[in-house]
C-alpha positions in Angstrom: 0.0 0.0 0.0 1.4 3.2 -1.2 1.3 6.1 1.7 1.2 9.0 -0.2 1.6 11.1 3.3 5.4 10.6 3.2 5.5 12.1 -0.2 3.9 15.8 0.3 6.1 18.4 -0.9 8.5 16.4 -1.7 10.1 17.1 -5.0 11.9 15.1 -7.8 14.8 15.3 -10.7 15.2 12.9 -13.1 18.1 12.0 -15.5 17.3 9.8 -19.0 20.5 8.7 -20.9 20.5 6.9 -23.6 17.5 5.7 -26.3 14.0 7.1 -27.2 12.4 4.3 -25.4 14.1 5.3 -22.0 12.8 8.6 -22.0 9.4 7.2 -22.4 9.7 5.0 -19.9 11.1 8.0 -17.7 8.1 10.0 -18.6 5.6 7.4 -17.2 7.9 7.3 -14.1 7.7 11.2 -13.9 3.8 10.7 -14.2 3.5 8.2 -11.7 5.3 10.0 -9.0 3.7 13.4 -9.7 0.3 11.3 -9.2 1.5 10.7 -5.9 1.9 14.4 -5.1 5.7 14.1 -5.7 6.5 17.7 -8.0 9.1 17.7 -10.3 12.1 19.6 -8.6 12.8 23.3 -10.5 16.1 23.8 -11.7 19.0 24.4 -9.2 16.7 23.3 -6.8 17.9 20.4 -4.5 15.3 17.0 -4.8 14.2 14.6 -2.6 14.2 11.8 -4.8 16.7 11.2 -8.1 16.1 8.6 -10.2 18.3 7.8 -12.9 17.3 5.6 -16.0 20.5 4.4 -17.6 21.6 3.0 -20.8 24.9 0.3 -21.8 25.0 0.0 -25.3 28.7 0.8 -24.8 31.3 0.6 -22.6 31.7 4.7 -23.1 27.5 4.3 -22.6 28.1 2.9 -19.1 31.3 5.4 -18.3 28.8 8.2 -18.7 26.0 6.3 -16.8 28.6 6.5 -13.8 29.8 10.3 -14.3 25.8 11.2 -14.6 25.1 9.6 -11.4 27.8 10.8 -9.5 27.1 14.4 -10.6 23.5 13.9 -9.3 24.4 12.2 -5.9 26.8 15.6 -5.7 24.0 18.2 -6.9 21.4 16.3 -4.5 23.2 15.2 -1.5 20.6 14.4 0.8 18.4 12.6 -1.8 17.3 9.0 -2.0 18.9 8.2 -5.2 17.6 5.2 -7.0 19.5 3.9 -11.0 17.8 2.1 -12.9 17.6 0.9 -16.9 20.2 -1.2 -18.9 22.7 -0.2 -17.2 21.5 -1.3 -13.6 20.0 -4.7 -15.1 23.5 -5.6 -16.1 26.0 -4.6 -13.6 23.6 -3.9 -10.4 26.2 -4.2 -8.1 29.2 -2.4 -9.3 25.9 0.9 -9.4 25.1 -0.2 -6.2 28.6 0.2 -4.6 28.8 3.6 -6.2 28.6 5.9 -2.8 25.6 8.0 -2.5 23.0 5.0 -5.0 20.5 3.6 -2.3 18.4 1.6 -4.8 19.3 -0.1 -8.0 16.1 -1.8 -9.8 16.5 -3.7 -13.0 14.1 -3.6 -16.0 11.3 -5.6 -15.0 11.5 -3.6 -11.7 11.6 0.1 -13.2 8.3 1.0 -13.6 7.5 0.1 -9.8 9.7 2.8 -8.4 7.3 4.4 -6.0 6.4 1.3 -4.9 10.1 0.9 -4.2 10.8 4.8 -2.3 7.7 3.9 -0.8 9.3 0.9 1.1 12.1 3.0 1.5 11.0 5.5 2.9 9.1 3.4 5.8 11.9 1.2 6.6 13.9 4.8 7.5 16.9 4.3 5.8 19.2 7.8 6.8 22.8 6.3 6.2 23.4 7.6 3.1 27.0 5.6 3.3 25.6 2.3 3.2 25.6 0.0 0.0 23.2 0.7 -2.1 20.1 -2.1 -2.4 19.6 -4.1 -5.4 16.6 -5.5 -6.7 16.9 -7.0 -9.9 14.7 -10.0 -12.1 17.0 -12.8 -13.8 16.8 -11.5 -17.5 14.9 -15.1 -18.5 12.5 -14.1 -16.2 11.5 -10.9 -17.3 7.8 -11.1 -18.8 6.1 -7.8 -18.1 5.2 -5.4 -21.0 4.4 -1.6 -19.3 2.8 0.8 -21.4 4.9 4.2 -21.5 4.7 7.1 -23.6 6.8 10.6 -23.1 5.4 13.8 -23.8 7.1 16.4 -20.9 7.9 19.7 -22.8 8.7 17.9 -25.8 5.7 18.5 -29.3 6.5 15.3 -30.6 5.5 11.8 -28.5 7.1 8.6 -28.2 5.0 5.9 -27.4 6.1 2.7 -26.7 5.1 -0.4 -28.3 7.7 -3.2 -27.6 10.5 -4.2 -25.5 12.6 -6.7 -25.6 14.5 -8.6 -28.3 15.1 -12.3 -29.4 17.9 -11.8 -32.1 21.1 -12.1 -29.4 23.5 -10.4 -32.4 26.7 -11.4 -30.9 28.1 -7.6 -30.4 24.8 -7.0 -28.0 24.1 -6.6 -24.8 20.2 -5.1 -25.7 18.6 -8.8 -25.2 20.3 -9.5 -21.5 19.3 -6.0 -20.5 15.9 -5.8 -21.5 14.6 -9.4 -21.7 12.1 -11.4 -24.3 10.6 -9.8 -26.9 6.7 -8.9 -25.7 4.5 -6.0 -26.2 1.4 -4.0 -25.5 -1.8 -4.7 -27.4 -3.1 -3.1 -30.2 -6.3 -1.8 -28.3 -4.3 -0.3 -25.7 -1.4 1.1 -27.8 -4.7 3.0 -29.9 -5.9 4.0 -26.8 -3.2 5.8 -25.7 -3.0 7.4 -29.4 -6.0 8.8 -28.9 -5.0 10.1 -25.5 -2.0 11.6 -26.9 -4.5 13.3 -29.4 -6.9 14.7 -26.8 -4.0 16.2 -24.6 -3.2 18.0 -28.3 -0.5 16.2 -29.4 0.0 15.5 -33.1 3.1 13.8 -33.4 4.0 10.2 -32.4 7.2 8.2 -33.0 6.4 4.6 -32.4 9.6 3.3 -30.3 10.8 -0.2 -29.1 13.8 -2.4 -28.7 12.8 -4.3 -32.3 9.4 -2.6 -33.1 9.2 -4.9 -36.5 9.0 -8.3 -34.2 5.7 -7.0 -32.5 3.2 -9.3 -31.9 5.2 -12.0 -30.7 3.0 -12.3 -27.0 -0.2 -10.9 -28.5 -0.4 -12.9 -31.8 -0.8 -9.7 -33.4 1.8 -7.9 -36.3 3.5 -4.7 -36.5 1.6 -4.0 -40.2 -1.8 -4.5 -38.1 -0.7 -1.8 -35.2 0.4 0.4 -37.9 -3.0 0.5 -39.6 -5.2 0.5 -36.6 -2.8 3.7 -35.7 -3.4 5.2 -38.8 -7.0 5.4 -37.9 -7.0 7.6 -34.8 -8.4 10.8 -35.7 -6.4 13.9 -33.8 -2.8 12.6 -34.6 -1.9 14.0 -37.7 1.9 12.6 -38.0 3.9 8.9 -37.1 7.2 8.3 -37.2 8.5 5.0 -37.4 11.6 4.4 -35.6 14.3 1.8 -36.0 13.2 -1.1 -37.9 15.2 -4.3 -38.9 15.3 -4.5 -42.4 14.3 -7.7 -42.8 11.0 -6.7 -40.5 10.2 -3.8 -43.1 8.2 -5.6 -45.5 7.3 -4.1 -48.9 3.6 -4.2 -47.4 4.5 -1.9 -44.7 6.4 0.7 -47.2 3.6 0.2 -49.8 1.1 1.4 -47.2 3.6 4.0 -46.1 3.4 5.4 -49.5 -0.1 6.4 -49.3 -0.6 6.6 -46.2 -3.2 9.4 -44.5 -0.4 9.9 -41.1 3.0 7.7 -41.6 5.5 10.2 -42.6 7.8 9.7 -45.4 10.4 8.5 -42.2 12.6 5.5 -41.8 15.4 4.7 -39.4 16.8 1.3 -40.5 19.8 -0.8 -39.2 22.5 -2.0 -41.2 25.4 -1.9 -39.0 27.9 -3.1 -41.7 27.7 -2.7 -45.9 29.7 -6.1 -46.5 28.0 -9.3 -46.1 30.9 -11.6 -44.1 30.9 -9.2 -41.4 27.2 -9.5 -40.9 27.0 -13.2 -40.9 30.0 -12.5 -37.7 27.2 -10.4 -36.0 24.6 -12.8 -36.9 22.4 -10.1 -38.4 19.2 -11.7 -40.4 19.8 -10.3 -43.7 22.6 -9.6 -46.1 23.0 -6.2 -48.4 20.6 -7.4 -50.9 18.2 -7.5 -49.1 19.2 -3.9 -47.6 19.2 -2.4 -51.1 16.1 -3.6 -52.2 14.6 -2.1 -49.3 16.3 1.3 -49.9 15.3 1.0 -53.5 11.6 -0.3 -52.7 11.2 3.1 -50.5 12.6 5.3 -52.8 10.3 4.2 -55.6 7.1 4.9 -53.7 8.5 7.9 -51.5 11.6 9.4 -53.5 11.7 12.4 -51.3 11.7 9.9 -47.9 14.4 10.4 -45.4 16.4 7.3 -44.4 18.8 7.4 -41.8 20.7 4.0 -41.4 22.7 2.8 -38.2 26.7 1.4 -38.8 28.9 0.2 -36.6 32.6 0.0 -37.2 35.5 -1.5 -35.8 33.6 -5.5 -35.1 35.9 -8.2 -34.3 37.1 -9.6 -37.9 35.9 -6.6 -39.9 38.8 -6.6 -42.1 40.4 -3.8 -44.2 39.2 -5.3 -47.3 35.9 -6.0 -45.9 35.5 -2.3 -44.4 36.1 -1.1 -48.0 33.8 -2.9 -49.5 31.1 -1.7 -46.8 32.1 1.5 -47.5 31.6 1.4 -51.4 28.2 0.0 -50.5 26.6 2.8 -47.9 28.1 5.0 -50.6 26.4 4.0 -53.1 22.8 3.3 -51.5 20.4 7.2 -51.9 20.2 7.3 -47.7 19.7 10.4 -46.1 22.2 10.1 -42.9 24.3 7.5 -40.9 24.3 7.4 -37.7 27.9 5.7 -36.6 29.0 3.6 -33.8 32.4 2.4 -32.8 32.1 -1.2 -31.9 32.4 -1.8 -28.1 33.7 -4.9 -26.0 30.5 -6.1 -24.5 30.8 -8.9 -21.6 29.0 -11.8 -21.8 28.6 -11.1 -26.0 29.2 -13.8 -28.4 31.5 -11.0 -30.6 34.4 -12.0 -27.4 35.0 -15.1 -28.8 36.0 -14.1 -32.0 39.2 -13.4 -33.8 41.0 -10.4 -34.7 40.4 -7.4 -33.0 40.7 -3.8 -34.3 43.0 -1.4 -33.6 41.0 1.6 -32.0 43.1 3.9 -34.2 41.9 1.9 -36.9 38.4 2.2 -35.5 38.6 6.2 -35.6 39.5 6.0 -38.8 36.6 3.8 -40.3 34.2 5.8 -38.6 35.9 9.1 -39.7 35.0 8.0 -43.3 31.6 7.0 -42.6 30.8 10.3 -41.3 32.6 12.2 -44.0 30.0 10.3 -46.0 26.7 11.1 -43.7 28.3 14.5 -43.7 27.7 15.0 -47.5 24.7 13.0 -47.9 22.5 15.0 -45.4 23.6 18.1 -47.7 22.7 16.7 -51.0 19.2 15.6 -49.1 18.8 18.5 -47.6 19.5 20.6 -50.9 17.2 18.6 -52.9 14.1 20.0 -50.8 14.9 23.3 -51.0 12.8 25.5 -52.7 10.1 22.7 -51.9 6.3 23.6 -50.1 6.5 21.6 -46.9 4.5 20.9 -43.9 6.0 21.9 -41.0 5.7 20.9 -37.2 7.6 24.0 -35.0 8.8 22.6 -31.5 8.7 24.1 -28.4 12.4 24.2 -27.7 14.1 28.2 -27.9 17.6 28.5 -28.9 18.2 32.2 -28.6 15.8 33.8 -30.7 15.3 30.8 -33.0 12.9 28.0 -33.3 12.9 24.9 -35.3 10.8 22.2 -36.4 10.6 19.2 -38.9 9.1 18.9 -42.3 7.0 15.5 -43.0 10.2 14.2 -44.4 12.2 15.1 -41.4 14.4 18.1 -42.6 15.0 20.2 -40.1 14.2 24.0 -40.9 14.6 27.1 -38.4 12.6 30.4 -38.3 12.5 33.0 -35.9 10.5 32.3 -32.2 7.1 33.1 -32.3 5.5 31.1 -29.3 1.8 30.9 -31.3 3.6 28.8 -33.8 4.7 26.1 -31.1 2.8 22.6 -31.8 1.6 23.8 -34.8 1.8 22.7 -38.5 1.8 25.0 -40.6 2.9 25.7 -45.2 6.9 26.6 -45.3 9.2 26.8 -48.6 12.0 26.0 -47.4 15.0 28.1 -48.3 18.8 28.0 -47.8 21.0 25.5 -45.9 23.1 27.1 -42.5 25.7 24.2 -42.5 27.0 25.0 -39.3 23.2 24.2 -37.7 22.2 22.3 -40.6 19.0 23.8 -40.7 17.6 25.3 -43.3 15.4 28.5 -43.6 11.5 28.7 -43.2 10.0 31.2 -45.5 6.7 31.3 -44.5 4.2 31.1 -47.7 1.4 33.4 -45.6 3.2 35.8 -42.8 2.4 34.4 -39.3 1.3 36.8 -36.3 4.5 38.3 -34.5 
C-alpha cells in the first residue's frame, strides 16, 4: 500500500540517458510520482528523490551512466537516489557500490519505483554511506510489457510499443538487459494514441527495442498496429523508428506510401555494408536484401528520409571487408548514418572471435563513414529546397530561433514566435546554415508576431 503522506512536498529530478524508449519510460515514471503528489524539482533546486534511468550500449555508454550519477548524488546530496535501466539490469552491483546510490532496480523492476521509495522511505533508511540495495529479475525471467509514452515539454510523443529482443546479435548486450521480446496490445497502444490526441499532441514516434517483431505475446503484427494507428483521428503525424530490415516488408512501405499519417520516415539498421561481417554479428539479412529495401522506398517515396545505423571496428571486420562496406553505404540514396564504434560487451558472443581492431583503426573507419553522412545529409537536404513543406515548429528556444521538422524530417529554423509552437503550418524551405544544418522557413502566408 502506497502512503502518499510521506510524499507531500517532496520534490523530484530525473536523469534519462541513452534511447527514445528510456525517456518514455522515464516519462511514465515522472507521471507516476507526480500522481503521488511528488513535484518535479525546478532547476537548481535540491530534490528529494533522483532517479536515474541508464543505458549500456557501450562501454563509453556505461562510463557516462557513472559520471551522470555521481554528478547527481553531488548536486542532491541528501536525496534518495535510486539507478535504474540497462545499465543497472547488467551490472547492479558495481551501481550499487557507487557511494551515494541507495536503490538499483533492474528492467522488470523500473516501472515500480514508488512502490520501491515507498518501502524505502518506511523502513527509514538515513545512512546515506551504506551499500546501495539491489533489486533485480533474472533477464529469463523478465515477462512484463508496461505501457509508457513521453510527452514532458517535448511536441513530438514517443510511445512505446515493444521491448525486448530475441535476435542475441553477438556484439549486443540489448537482449540481456531488457529481456524477451513482448509487447502491448493493439487496443491499448490506440488508446493511448488517442490520449496523446486529446491532450493536443500531433506527433507520435512509435519506439521499441525491435518494433518490427511486435506481436510476438499478442499474436498480433506490426503492419496491423500500424493501420489500426493510422485510424486515430487527432494525430496527424507517425514516425517509425528503428526497424530491422528484414522486419520492413514491402507491405509496410507500400502502405507507407499512401498513407493518411505515416510520414515519409525511416530509421533502418545496417550496422555493416559487407555481407561476411554481418553473418559474424549474426544479423538476419545480407546487403541485398538492404538495397532492395532502400530501392523499394525510394520508388514509392523518393523524397523519404532514411537514416541507417553502422557500426565500425567489429571483431574480424577486415580492411578489405570495411572497403567494400564503404563502397556499398556510398552507393545506396540514404539520407544520414548514424555511426558507432564497436564496443567490448561482456558476456557477447563478438568476445569469442578473432582479430580485434585497432582503435586507431576504428577512428579511422568511422571518420570515413561520417565524412559520408556529412555530405549525404547536404545533397538531401539541398534537394528540398525550394520545396512547399509541412512543418511541425517545437517548443524548444535557442536564442531567438525555433525549429521544427518537415514531413520528411528536414530540419528548418525560423525566428520564435510562441503561437507557432505545436503547430503545423505551409513553409518553402530556403537555404541550408551548414553549421546548424538547418535550413530557412519562409513562410508562404506571414504568421502573427
Amino acid at each position: 500500500m502506497i502512503d502518499t503522506t510521506i510524499f507531500e512536498h517532496k520534490t523530484a529530478v530525473y536523469y534519462t540517458l541513452g534511447c527514445k524508449l528510456n525517456f518514455a519510460e522515464t516519462s511514465t515514471i515522472g507521471k507516476q510520482l507526480a500522481q503521488a503528489g511528488i513535484a518535479k524539482a525546478q532547476k537548481g533546486q535540491q530534490a528529494d528523490i533522483c532517479v536515474i534511468n541508464t543505458c549500456s550500449v557501450t562501454e563509453l555508454a556505461d562510463k557516462k551512466c557513472r559520471q551522470a550519477i555521481r554528478k547527481m548524488i553531488k548536486q542532491h546530496p541528501d536525496a534518495i537516489v535510486l539507478v535504474t535501466g540497462c545499465y543497472a539490469q547488467l551490472k547492479p552491483t558495481e551501481i550499487a557500490s557507487i557511494e551515494g546510490v541507495d536503490m538499483v532496480l533492474g528492467s522488470d523492476q523500473k516501472m515500480d519505483v514508488l512502490s520501491y521509495i515507498n518501502d524505502f522511505k518506511k523502513t527509514n533508511h538515513i545512512d546515506k554511506t551504506d551499500k546501495g540495495e539491489v533489486f533485480v529479475t533474472k533477464t529469463n525471467q523478465i515477462r512484463a510489457f508496461t505501457p509508457s509514452c513521453s510527452a514532458d515539454d517535448r511536441t513530438r510523443h514517443f510511445l512505446k510499443v515493444q521491448d525486448g529482443c530475441d535476435y542475441y546479435c553477438t556484439y549486443c548486450t540489448i537482449p540481456f538487459a531488457r529481456g524477451r521480446s513482448r509487447n502491448g496490445t493493439i487496443s491499448s497502444l490506440v488508446a493511448q494514441a488517442q490520449e496523446v490526441a486529446e491532450n493536443g499532441g500531433k506527433e507520435i514516434v512509435l519506439t521499441g527495442v525491435n518494433i518490427g517483431d511486435f506481436g510476438k505475446s499478442t499474436k498480433e503484427s506490426f503492419f496491423d498496429l500500424v493501420k489500426a494507428l493510422d485510424e486515430v483521428e487527432g494525430i496527424e503525424r507517425y514516425r517509425i523508428s528503428s526497424i530491422e530490415p528484414n522486419l520492413l516488408t514491402d507491405e509496410i512501405i507500400e502502405f507507407v506510401a499512401k498513407s493518411k499519417r505515416f510520414m515519409p520516415h525511416f530509421h533502418i539498421p545496417l550496422q555493416s555494408g559487407n555481407d561476411e561481417v554481418l553473418k559474424l554479428m549474426r544479423r538476419k539479412y545480407d546487403t541485398a536484401l538492404f538495397a532492395h529495401k532502400i530501392e523499394k522506398i525510394k520508388e514509392l517515396l523518393p523524397h523519404a528520409f532514411i537514416g541507417v545505423d553502422v557500426i565500425v571496428g567489429v571483431r574480424g571486420e577486415t580492411d578489405k571487408f570495411f572497403a567494400n562496406a564503404q563502397h556499398f553505404i556510398a552507393s545506396l540514396p540514404i539520407s544520414q548514418l548514424h555511426v558507432f564504434t564497436y564496443s567490448e560487451r561482456a558476456g557477447t558472443k563478438a568476445l569469442e572471435m578473432d582479430n580485434p581492431v585497432d582503435p586507431q583503426v576504428k577512428h579511422q573507419r568511422s571518420k570515413a563513414l561520417l565524412d559520408i553522412s556529412e555530405q549525404k545529409l547536404q545533397e538531401f537536404y539541398l534537394q528540398n529546397q525550394g520545396a512547399v513543406q509541412k512543418v511541425l515548429f517545437e517548443s524548444a528556444k535557442l536564442g531567438n530561433t525555433m525549429v521544427g521538422f518537415t514531413e520528411n524530417y528536414v530540419k528548418v529554423a525560423s525566428h520564435y514566435n510562441d503561437a507557432l509552437v505545436n503547430e503545423i503550418v505551409d513553409i518553402t524551405i530556403g537555404e541550408l546554415d551548414t553549421e546548424s544544418m538547418t535550413m530557412e522557413a519562409h513562410f508562404t502566408i506571414t504568421q502573427n508576431a
